[in-house]
C-alpha positions in Angstrom: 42.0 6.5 -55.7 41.1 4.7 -52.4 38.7 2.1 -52.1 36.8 0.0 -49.2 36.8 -3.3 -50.4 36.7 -6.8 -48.9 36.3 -9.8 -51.6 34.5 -12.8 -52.3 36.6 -16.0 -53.7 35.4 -19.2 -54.6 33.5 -21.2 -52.0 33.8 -18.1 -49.7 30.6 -16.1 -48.9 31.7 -12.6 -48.0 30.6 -9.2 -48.5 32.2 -6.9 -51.1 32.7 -3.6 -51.4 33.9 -0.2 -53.0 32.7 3.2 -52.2 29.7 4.4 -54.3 32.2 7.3 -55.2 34.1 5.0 -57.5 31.1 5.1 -59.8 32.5 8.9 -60.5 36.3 8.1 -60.7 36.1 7.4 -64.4 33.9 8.7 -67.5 33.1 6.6 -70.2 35.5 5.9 -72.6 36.3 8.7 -75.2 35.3 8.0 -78.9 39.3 6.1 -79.7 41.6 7.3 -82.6 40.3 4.3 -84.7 36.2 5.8 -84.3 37.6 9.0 -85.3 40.1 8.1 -88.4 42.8 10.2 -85.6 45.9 7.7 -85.6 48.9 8.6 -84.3 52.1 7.1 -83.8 53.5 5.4 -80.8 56.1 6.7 -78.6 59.6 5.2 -78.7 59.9 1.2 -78.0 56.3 1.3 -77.1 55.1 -2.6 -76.5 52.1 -3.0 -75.9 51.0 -6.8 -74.7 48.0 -8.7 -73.2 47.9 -12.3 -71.0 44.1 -13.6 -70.7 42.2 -15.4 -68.2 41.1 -19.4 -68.7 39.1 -19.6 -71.7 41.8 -18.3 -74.2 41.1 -15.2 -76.4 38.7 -17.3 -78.9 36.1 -17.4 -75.9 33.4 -15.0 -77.9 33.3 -13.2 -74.7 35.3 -11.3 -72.6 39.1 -12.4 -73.7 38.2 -12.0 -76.7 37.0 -8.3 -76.2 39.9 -7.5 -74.6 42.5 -8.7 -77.7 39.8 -6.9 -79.8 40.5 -3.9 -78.0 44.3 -4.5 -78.3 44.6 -5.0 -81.3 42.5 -1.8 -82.6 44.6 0.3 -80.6 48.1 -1.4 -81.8 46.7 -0.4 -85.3 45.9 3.1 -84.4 49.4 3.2 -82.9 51.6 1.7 -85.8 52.7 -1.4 -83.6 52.5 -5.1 -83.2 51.0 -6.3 -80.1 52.5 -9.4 -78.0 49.4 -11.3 -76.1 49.7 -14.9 -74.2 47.3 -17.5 -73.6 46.6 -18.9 -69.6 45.3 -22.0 -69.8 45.1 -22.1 -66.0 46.1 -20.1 -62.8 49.4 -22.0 -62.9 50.1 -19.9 -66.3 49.3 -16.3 -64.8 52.7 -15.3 -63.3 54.6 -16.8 -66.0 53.0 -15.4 -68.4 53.2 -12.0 -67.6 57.0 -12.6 -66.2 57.0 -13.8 -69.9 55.8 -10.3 -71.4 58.4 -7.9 -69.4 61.6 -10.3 -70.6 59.9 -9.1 -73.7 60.2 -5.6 -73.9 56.5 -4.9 -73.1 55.7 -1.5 -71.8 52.1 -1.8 -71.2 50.8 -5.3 -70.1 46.9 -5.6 -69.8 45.6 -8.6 -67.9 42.7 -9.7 -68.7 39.9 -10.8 -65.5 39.7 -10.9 -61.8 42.0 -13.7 -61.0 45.1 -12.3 -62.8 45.0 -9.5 -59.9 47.7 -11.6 -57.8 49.8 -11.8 -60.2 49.5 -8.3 -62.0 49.9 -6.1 -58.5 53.1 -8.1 -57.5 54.7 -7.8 -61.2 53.4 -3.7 -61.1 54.9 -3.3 -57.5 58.5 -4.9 -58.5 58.1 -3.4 -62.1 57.4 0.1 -61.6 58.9 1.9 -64.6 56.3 -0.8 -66.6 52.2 0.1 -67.0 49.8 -2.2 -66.4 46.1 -2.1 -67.6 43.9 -4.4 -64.9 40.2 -5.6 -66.8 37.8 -6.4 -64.3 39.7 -6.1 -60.4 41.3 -2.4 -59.0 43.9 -4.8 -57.9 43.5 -4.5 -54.0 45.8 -7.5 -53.2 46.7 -6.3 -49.4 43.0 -5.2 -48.9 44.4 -1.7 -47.9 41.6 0.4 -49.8 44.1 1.2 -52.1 45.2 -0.3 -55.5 48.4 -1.6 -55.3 50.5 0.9 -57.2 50.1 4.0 -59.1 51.5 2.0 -62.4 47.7 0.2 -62.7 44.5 1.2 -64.5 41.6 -0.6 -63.4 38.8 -1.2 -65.5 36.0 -2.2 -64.0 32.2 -2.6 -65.1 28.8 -2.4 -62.7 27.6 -5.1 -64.5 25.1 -6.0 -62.2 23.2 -2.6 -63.7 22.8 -4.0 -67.0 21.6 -8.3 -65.7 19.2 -5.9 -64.1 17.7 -5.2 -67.1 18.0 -8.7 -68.4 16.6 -10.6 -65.2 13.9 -8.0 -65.8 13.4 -8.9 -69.8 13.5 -12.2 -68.5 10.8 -13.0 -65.8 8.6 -11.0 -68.7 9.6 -13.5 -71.1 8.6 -16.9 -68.6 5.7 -14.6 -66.9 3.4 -16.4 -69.2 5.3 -20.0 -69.4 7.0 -21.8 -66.1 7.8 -18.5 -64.5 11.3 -19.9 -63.6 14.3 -18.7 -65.1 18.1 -19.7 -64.2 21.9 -19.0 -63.8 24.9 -20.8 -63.2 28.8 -19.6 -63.3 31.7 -20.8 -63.2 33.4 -19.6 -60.4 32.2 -17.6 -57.7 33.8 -14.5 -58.2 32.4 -10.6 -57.5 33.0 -9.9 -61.5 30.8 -13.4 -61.6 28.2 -13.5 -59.2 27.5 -9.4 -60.0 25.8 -10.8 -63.0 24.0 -13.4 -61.2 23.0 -11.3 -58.4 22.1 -8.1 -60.9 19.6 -10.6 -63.1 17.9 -12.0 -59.8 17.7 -8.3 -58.4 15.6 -7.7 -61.7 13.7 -10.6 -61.7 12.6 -9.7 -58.4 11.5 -6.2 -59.3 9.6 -7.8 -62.3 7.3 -9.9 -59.2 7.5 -6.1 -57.5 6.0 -4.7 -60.2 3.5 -7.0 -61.9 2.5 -9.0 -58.9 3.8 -11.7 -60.1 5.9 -15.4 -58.9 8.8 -15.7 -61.6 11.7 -17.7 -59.4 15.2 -17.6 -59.8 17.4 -21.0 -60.2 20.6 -21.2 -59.7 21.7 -18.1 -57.6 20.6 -17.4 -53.5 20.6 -13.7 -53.6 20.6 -14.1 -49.3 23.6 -16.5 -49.2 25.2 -14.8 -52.2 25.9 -18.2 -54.0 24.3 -21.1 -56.3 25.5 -23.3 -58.9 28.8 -23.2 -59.9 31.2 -25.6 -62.6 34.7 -24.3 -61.2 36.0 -23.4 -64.3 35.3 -21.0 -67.4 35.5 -24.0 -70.0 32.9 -25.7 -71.7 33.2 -28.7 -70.4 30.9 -31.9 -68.9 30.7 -29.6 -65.6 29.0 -26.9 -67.5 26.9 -29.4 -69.7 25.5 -30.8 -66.1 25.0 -27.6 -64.6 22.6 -26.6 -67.2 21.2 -29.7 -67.3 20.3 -29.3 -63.7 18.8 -26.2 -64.5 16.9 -27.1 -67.8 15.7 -30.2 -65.6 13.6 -27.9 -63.0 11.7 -26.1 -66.4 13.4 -23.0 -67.0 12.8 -21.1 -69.5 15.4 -18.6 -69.7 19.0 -19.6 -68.6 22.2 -17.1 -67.7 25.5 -18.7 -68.1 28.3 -16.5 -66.5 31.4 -17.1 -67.5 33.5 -17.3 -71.0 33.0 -19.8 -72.9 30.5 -22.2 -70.6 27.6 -20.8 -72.7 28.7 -23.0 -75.4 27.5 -26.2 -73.3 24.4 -24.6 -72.1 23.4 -23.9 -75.9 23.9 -27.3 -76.6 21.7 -28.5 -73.4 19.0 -26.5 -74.6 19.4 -27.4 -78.3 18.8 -31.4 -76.8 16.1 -30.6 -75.0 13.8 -29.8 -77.7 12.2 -27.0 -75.6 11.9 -23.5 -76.5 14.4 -21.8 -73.8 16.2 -18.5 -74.2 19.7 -18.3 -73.9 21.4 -14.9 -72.7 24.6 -13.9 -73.5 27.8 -12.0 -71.2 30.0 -9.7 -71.6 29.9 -9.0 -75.5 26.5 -9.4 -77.9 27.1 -12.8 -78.5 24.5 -12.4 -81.5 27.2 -11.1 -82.9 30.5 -12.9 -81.7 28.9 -16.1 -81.8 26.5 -16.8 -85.1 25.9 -20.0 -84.6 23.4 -19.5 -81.0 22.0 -16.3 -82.6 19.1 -18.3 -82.6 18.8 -19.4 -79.2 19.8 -15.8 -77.7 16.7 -13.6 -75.8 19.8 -10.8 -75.2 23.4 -10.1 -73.8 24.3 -8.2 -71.1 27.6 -6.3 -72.5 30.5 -4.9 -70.8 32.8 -2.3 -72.9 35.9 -4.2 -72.6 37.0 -3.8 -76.3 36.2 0.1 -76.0 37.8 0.5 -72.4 41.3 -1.4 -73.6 41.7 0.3 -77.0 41.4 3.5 -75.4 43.9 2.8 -72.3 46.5 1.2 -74.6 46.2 4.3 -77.3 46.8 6.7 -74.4 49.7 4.9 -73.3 51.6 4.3 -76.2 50.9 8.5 -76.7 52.8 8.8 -73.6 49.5 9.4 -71.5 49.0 7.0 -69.3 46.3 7.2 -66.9 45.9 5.3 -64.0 42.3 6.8 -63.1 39.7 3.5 -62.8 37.1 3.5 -65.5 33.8 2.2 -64.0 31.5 1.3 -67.0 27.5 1.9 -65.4 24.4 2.1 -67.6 25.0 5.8 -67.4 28.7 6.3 -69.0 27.5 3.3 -71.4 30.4 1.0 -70.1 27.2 -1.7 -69.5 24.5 -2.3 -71.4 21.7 -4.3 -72.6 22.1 -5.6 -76.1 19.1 -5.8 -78.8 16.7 -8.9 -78.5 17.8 -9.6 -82.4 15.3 -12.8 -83.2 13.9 -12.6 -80.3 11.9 -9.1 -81.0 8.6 -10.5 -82.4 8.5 -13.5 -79.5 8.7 -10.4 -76.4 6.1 -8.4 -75.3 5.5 -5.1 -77.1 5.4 -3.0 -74.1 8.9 -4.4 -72.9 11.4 -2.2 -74.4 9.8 0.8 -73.1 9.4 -0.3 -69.9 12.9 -1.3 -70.0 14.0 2.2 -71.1 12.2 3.4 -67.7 14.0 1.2 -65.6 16.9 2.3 -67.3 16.7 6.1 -66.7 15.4 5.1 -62.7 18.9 3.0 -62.0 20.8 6.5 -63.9 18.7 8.7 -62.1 18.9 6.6 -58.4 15.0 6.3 -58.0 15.7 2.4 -59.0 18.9 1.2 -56.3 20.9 -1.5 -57.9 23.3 -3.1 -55.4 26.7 -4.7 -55.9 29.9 -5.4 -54.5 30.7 -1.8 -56.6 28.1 0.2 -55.8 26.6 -0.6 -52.1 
């Protein structure tokens, strides 16, 4: 699979890129051998193993998807799974070197910035398999992932934030009409969130003549407010501050666990402002700001791993990328939970609408995967 790509790091303003064909390259995920009661067993010394990103596999988001996903499939497969913790960039190489002293077979890393790290172990390793969450692994910019022994998952998230930016200038339309977003780093598989929610918002003003404003994100300078890490920490709890500050009543945080300190912004102001959730329905993983949460805008990591690590340990690898859209359900928008009675009535359908325009191409979406 070729690609045209040229990435964004932090504190870099670039254009990115990959060809709108990518979109096609892989279908959504088939229903796994756990959905369908199918186990099998795995092939000989199969290892299947897993290194995460910053913000450890307890992050309620998208490390913790990922080790959901591992696990289900080591079930299904009859094996134990071997998965390390990064605490920081320093840990990435080490970690994985870690996993093939081990045995492993298959190693699955977990987030953009392990794609350094994976494409130079899967280029000197090339009797291994490696399962790439969130980067096609493009180190030397060629158009190319680096060698045939990856599988890239990837997800169009900004498809789904879409929706959500949408839900959300609805939500303020009749309160500040300002909603906000901060990150942690500026990353594509960040900012496409960021970007994706503002892109709604601004079709919501399109649409209803309306003034909702975006905080936190410059959709012309592709940047805004960012804490430089995915940890909760004082540099999350003053970026939502910042944000809560100017009156919004809606706020994105992108990236692991940093939601935790905007929930507890919000909880100290004493306002009523919505909280929405990334990568997995955080209702769900996360009980305890059910409460606080308009939505989630969720990426089929779990479903995308299980099913990548089941075919391999069935001796069928496939390094074909799997692009999760709105379409092939690999993004979504998750239920508004609580927040159903306090959203207007004519929302979900209009949602639905929008939904079926960005599937059918009459509504264009951009992002550094699709254009």
């Amino acid at each position: 699979m070729t690609f045209s790509t040229t990435k964004k790091f932090a504190g870099v303003v670039a254009t990115a890129g990959l060809l709108v064909a990518l979109a096609g390259c892989g279908s959504a995920p088939e229903p796994t051998a756990s959905e369908t009661g199918d186990a099998g067993g795995a092939v000989a010394d199969f290892l299947p193993c897993m290194v995460s990103d910053a913000g450890g596999f307890d992050d309620k988001s998208f490390n913790q998807l990922g080790f959901e996903g591992l696990e289900a499939a080591s079930s299904t497969l009859g094996v134990e799974p071997v998965a390390v913790q990064s605490d920081s960039e320093a840990d990435f190489a080490p970690n994985i070197t870690s996993l093939i002293d081990q045995n492993c077979k298959l190693i699955v890393t977990v987030g953009f910035a392990l794609a350094s790290a994976a494409g130079e172990a899967a280029t000197a390793n090339p009797d291994l398999e490696f399962v790439s969450i969130d980067d096609v692994v493009d180190n030397d910019f060629d158009g190319e992932t680096d060698a045939d022994n990856i599988k890239p998952i990837v997800f169009d998230t900004s498809q789904a934030a879409f929706l959500a930016g949408y839900a959300s200038a609805s939500y303020s339309t009749d309160k500040s009409k300002k909603v906000g977003t901060f990150g942690g780093m500026n990353f594509p598989t960040v900012s496409i969130f960021m970007d994706g929610f503002a892109q709604g918002v601004a079709y919501w003003n399109e649409q209803k003549s309306d003034t909702v404003e975006v905080l936190g994100w410059d959709t012309a300078a592709q940047d805004g407010v960012f804490t430089g890490a995915f940890t909760a920490n004082q540099d999350a709890i003053n970026a939502a501050q910042g944000l809560v500050d100017q009156g919004v009543d809606v706020l994105l945080p992108v990236g692991g666990p940093i939601y935790q300190s905007a929930a507890s912004v919000i909880r100290d102001s004493g306002r009523d402002i919505a909280l929405v959730g990334v990568d997995a329905d955080v209702y769900e993983t996360d009980p305890t700001v059910a409460d606080l949460l308009l939505t989630s805008i969720r990426k089929a990591i779990d479903v995308g791993v299980e099913e990548a690590v089941t075919a391999a340990g069935q001796g069928e690898f496939d390094n074909t990328p799997f692009v999760g859209t709105l379409e092939n359900e690999g993004v979504g928008l998750a239920p508004f939970h609580d927040f159903e009675s306090k959203i207007s009535p004519d929302l979900q359908g209009e949602l639905d609408e929008i939904q079926a325009g960005i599937i059918d191409g009459s509504i264009v979406v951009t992002s550094y995967l699709a254009g």
